[in-house]
C-alpha positions in Angstrom: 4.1 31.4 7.4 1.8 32.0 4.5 -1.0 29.6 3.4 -0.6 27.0 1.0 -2.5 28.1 -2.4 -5.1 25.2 -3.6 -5.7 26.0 -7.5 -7.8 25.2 -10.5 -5.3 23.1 -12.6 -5.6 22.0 -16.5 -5.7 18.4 -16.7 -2.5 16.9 -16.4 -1.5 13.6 -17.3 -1.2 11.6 -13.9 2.7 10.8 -13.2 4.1 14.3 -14.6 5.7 16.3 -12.4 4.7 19.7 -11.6 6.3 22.6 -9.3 3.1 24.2 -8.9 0.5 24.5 -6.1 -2.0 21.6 -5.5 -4.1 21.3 -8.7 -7.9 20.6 -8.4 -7.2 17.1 -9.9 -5.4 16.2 -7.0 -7.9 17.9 -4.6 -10.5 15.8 -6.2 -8.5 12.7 -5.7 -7.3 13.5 -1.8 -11.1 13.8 -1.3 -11.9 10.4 -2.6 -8.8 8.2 -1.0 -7.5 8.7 2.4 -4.6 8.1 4.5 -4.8 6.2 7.8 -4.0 8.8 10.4 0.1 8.4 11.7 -1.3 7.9 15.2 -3.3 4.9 14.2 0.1 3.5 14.3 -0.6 2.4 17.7 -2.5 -0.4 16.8 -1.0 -3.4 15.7 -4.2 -4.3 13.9 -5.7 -0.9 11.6 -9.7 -0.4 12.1 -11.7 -0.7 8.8 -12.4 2.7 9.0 -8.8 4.1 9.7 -6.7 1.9 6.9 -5.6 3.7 3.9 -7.8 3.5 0.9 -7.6 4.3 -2.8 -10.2 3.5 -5.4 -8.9 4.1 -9.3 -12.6 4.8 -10.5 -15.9 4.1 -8.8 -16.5 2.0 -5.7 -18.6 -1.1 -7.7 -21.5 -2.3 -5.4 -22.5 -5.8 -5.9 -24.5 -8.5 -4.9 -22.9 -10.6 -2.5 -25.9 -13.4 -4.1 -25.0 -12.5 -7.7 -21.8 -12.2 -7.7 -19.5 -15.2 -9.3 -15.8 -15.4 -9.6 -14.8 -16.7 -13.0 -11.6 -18.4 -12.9 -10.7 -19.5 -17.1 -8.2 -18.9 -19.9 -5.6 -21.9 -19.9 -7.3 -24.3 -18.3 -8.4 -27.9 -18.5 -11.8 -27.3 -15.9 -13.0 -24.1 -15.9 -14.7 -22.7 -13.0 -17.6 -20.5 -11.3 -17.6 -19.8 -7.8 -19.9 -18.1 -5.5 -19.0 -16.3 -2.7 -20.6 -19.3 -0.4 -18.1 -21.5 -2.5 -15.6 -19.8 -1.4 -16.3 -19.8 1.7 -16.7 -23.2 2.0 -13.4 -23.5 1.6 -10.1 -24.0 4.0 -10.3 -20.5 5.6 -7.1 -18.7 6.6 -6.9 -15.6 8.6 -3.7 -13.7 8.5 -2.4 -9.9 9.7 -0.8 -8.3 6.2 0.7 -4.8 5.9 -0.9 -3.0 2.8 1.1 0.0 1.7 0.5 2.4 -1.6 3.5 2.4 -4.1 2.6 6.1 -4.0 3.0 6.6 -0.7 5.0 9.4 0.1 4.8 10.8 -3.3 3.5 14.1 -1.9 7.0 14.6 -0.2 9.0 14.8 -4.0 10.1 17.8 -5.8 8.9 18.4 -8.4 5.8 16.9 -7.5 4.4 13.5 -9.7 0.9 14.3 -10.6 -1.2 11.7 -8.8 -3.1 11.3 -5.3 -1.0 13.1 -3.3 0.3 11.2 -0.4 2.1 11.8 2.3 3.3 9.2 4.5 0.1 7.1 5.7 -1.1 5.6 2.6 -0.4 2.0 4.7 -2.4 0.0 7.3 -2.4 -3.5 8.7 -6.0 -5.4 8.8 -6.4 -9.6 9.7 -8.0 -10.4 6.8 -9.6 -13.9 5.8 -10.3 -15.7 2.8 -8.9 -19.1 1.0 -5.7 -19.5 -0.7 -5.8 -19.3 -4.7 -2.9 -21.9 -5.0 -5.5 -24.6 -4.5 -8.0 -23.3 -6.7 -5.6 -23.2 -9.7 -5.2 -26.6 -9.2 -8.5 -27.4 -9.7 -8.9 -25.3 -12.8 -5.8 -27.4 -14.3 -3.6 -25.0 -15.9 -2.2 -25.3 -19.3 1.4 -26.1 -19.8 2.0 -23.1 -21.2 0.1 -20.2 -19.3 2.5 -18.1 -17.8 0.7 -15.2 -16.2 -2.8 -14.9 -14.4 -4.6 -11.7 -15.0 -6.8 -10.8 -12.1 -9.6 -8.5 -13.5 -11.9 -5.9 -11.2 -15.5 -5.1 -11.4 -14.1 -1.2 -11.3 -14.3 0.6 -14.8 -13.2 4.2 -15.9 -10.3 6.0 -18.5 -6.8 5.8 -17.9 -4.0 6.0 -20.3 -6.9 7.1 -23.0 -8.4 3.8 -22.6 -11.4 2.6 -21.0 -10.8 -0.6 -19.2 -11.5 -2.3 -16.0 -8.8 -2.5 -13.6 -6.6 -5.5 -13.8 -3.5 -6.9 -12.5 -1.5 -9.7 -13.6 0.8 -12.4 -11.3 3.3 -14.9 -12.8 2.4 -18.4 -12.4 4.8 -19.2 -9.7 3.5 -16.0 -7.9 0.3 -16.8 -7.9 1.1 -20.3 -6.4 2.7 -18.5 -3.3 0.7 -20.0 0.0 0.2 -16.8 1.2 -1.4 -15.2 -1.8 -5.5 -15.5 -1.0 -8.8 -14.6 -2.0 -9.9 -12.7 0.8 -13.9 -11.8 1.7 -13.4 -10.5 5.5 -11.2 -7.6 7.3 -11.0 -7.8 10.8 -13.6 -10.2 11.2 -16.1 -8.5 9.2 -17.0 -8.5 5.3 -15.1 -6.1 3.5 -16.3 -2.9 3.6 -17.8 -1.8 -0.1 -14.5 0.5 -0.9 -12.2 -2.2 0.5 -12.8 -4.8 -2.2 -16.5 -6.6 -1.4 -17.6 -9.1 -2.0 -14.1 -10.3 -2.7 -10.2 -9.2 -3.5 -7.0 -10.6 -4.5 -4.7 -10.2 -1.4 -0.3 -10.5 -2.4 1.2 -10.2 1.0 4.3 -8.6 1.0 3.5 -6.5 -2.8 2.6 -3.1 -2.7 -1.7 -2.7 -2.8 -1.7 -2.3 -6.5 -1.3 -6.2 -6.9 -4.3 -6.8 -4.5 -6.9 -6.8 -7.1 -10.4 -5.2 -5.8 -14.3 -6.2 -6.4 -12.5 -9.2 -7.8 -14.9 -11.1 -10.9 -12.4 -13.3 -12.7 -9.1 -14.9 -12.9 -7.9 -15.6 -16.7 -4.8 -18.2 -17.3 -3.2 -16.7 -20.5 -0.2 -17.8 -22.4 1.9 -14.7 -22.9 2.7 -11.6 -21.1 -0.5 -9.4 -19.9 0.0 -6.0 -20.9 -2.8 -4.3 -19.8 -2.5 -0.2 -18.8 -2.1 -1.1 -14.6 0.5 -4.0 -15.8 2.6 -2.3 -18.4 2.5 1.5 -18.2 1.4 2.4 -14.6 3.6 1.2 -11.8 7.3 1.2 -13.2 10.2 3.1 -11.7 10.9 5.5 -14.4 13.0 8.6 -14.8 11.4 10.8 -17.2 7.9 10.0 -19.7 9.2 6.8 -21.4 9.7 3.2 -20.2 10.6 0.7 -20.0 11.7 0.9 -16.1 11.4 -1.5 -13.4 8.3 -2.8 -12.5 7.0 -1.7 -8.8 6.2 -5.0 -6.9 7.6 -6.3 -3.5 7.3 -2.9 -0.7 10.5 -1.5 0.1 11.6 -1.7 3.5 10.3 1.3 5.7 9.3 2.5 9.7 7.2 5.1 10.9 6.4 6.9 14.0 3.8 8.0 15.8 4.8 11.6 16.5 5.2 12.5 19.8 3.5 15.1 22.2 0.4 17.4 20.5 0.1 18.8 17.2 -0.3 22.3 15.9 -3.7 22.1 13.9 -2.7 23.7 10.5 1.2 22.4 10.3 1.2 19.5 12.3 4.4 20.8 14.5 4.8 18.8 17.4 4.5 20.1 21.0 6.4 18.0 23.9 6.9 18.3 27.3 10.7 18.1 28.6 11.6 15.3 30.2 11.2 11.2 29.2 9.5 10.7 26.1 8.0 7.4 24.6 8.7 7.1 21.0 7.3 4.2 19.7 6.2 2.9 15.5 5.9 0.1 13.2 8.3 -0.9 10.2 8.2 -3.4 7.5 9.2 -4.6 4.2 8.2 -7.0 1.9 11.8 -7.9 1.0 12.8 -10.3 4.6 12.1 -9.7 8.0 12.8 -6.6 10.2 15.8 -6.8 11.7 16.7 -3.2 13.2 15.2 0.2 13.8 17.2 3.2 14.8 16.1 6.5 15.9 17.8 9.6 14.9 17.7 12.2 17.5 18.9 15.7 15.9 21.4 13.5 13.8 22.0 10.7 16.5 21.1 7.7 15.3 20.3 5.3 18.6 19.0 1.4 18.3 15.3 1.3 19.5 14.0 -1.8 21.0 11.6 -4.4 18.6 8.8 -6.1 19.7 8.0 -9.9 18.3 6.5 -10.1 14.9 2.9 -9.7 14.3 3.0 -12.3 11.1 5.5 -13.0 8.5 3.6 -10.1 6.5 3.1 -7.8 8.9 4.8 -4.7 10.5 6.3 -4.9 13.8 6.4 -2.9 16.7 9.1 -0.6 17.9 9.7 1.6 20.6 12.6 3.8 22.6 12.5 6.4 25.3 13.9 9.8 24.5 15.1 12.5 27.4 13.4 15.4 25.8 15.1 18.8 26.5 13.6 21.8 25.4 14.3 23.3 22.2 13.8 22.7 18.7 14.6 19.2 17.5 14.5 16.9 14.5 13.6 13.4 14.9 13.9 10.2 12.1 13.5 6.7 12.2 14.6 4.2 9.6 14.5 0.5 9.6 16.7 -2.7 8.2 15.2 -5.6 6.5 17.0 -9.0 6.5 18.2 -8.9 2.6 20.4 -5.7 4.3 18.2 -3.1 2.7 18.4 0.3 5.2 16.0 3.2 4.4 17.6 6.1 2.6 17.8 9.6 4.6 16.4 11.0 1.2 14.4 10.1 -1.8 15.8 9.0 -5.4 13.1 11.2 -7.2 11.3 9.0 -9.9 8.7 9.8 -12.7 5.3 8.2 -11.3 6.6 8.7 -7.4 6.8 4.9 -6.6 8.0 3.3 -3.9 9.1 6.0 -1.8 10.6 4.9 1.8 12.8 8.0 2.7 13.2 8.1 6.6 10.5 9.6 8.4 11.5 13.6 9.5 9.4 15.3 12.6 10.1 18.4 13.7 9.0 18.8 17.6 9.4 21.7 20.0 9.9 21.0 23.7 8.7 22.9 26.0 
């Protein structure tokens, strides 16, 4: 087998697709962001350290004294909150799946120029904060606002524009019970490159929604169309929009591959004999509601554990009589509105919401 190349590329305009060998772009960016490792999968709840991350421009630092949360725009009473406002708060603690809409984009050819994912752009952290529902009551919005834009302390060029990042939410999505203003993962404050001193958190959207190093919320009266909001995250098939806007995650398992791995290709090595295959799956479409594992083109039912929260992955598991040889194994997972993972990808533009089933190649020995 010969060695992957890694090469100097020209500048390419994220979300093109390319043939060619990693660029140094993308080597920069796989540097930066990282993937939770596909064993982590054994834990229901992700350590800090171990969830996926991806940062658009710079990790902000701020003062968790100075900091204040502007929440304006359409609004009868506009307010300011410190983080010890918030805080003082109702506090709710839930488990929440996080997954990249890029995850997986790695896996398409030809390649979409972006971070260059594989499959473990995901993780599942019990984070804590206070819903915003109750906080846009407060701030009395207009009549006629119809989107809130959630803006970031994070600033850089995308698009040819300078900008901080920012999100927008409809109204009514905004008002969901679930969707929060988080300040702790796993007990702890966030980490600096998860969000601190505080982050929008949409259960059941992809992580683009989930607004980091949050500073203000803006009621506005017509459609935000910031870069994030109207150019980034659509389905598209070539360069030009419109396409379909990436929200909700698509459903989608994983499994934590069996046996050892070869260092350099990630080959799995089992012994013959029983084998514990075991993984998580989710969507943010309904609840999980089958998992089958493919064994060399078998497809067998595997057993589900209870849920871990209405926005979290659940826990799956089947035992496989290994005999030796070389042997292909998938998984693929059903949601409750019917959706099944595809065996392969439908190739898109930006490489967005990719849930293809999950393909490991194992030798048993």
């Amino acid at each position: 087998m010969s060695t992957p190349h890694i090469e100097r590329g020209v500048a390419a305009t994220p979300g093109q697709p390319t043939q060619d060998a990693l660029t140094h772009e993308e080597l920069q960016l796989a540097g930066r962001n990282h993937s939770m490792p596909i064993e982590a999968l054994q834990e229901d709840i992700t350590p800090a350290g171990l969830h996926y991350l991806l940062v658009h421009f710079d990790v902000p630092f701020l003062s968790a004294e100075s900091w204040r949360l502007r929440l304006g725009g359409a609004v009868s009473n506009p307010l300011e909150l410190s983080l010890e406002d918030l805080k003082a708060r109702p506090a709710v603690t839930m488990p929440v799946t996080l997954e990249c809409a890029g995850n997986g984009r790695a896996l398409l050819q030809p390649r979409p120029l972006s971070q260059p994912w594989t499959l473990g752009a995901v993780g599942t952290a019990e984070w804590t904060g206070t819903p915003l529902a109750p906080l846009l009551e407060e701030a009395g919005l207009a009549s006629d606002a119809v989107e809130l834009v959630f803006t970031g302390a994070d600033r850089g060029i995308q698009g040819g524009a300078e900008e901080q990042y920012a999100r927008s939410l409809t109204v009514a999505e905004a008002r969901h019970p679930e969707v929060m203003l988080v300040y702790a993962m796993n007990g702890q404050p966030l980490p600096p490159q998860h969000g601190f001193p505080v982050r929008l958190l949409v259960p059941g959207w992809y992580g683009m929604a989930s607004v980091k190093w949050l500073t203000s919320i803006e009621a506005v009266t017509s459609r935000f169309m910031g870069y994030q909001q109207a150019v980034a995250y659509h389905y598209l098939q070539g360069p030009d929009g419109p396409g379909l806007p990436v929200s909700h995650i698509r459903v989608r398992s994983l499994m934590v591959p069996p046996g050892i791995p070869d260092f350099f290709t990630r080959r799995r090595v089992v012994d013959a004999g029983p084998v514990m295959i075991r993984g998580k799956a989710w969507s943010g479409h309904g609840e999980i509601e089958r998992v089958e594992v493919g064994i060399d083109g078998e497809w067998m039912p595997a057993h589900l554990d209870d849920p871990l929260g209405d926005f979290a992955w659940r826990s799956w598991s089947m035992v496989w009589v290994a005999r030796p040889g070389e042997h292909v194994l998938r998984c693929r997972a059903m949601d409750s509105s019917g959706a099944l993972q595809p065996r392969e990808q439908v190739w898109n533009y930006q490489g967005m919401g990719n849930n293809m089933a999950q393909r490991v190649e194992v030798t048993v020995r």
